[in-house]
C-alpha positions as CSV (number, residue, x, y, z in Angstrom):
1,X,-22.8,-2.1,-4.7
2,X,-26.6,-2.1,-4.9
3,X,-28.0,1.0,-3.2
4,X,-24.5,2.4,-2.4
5,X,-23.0,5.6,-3.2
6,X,-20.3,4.6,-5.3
7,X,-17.6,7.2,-6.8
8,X,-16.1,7.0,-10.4
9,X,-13.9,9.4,-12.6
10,X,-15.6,10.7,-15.6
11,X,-14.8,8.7,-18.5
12,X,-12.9,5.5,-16.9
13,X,-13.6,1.9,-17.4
14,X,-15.2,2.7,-14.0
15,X,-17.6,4.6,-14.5
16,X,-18.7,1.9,-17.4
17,X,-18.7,-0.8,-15.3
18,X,-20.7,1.2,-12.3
19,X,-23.4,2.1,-15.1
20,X,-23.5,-1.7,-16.1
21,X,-24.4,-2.3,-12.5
22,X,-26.2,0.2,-11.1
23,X,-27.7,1.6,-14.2
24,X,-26.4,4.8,-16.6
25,X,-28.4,7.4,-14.8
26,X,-28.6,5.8,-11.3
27,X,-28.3,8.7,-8.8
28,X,-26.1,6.0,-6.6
29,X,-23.0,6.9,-9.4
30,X,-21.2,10.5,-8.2
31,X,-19.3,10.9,-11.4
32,X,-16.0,13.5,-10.9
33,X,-13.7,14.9,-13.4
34,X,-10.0,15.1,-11.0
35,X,-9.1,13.0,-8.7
36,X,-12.0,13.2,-5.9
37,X,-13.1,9.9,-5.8
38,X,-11.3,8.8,-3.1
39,X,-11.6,11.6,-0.7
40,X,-15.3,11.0,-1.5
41,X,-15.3,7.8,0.1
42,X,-13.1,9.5,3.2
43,X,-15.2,12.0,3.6
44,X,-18.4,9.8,3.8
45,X,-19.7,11.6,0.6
46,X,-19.5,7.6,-1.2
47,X,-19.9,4.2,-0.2
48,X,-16.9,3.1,-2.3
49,X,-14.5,4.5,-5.1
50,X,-13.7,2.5,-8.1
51,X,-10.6,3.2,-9.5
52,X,-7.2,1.5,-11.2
53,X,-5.9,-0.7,-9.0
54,X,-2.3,0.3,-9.2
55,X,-3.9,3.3,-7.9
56,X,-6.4,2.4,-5.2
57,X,-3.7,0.2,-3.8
58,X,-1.1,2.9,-3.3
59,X,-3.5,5.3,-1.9
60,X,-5.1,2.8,0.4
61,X,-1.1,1.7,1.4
62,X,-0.3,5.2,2.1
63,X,-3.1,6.0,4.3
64,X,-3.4,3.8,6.8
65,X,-5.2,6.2,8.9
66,X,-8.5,5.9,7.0
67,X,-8.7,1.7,7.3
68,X,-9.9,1.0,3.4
69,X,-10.0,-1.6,1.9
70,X,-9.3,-3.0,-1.3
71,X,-12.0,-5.4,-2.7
72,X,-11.9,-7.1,-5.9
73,X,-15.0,-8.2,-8.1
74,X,-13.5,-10.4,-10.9
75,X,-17.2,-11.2,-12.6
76,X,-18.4,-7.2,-13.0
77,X,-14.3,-5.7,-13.9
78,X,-12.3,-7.3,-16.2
79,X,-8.5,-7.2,-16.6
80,X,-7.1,-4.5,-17.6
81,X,-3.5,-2.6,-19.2
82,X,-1.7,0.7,-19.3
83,X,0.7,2.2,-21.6
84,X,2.5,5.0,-20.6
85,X,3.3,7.8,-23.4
86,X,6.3,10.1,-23.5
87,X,6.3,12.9,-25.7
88,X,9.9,12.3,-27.0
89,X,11.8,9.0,-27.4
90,X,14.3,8.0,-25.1
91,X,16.7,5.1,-26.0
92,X,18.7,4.1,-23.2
93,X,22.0,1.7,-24.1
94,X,23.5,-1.0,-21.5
95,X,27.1,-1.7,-21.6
């Protein structure tokens, strides 16, 4: 990822680990508040996206067109979880 234009969403694990790589205030980081970064990468504006990788796969999956790639870097990203959070309760019982 050295001297390429990499794009992150403002305040993701992403953004960390491109600033733990490329430096905090590298100009190589386009930093974006919605969800930009891929088109970024589509529309030649960055090199590469980092993202969730639920995510990137989907949108890479649904649009063939573009020919992306998926790349995985195990030693700069580690694993990690989601929750999901509902704003009511919902018990569901099986008979």
């Amino acid at each position: 990822m050295k001297n390429k234009k990499v794009a992150v969403q403002l305040g993701s694990t992403g953004e960390e680990a491109a600033e733990s790589i490329l430096g905090k205030n590298s100009s190589n980081i386009s930093k974006d508040k919605g969800g930009t970064t891929f088109l970024q990468v589509v529309h030649g504006q960055a090199d590469a996206a980092i993202g969730d990788e639920t995510t990137v796969k989907k949108y890479v999956a649904s649009n063939p067109s573009y020919k992306l790639k998926v790349i995985y870097d195990d030693k700069n990203f580690e694993p990690e979880y989601f929750g999901l959070m509902f704003t009511k309760i919902f018990w569901f019982d099986v008979y």
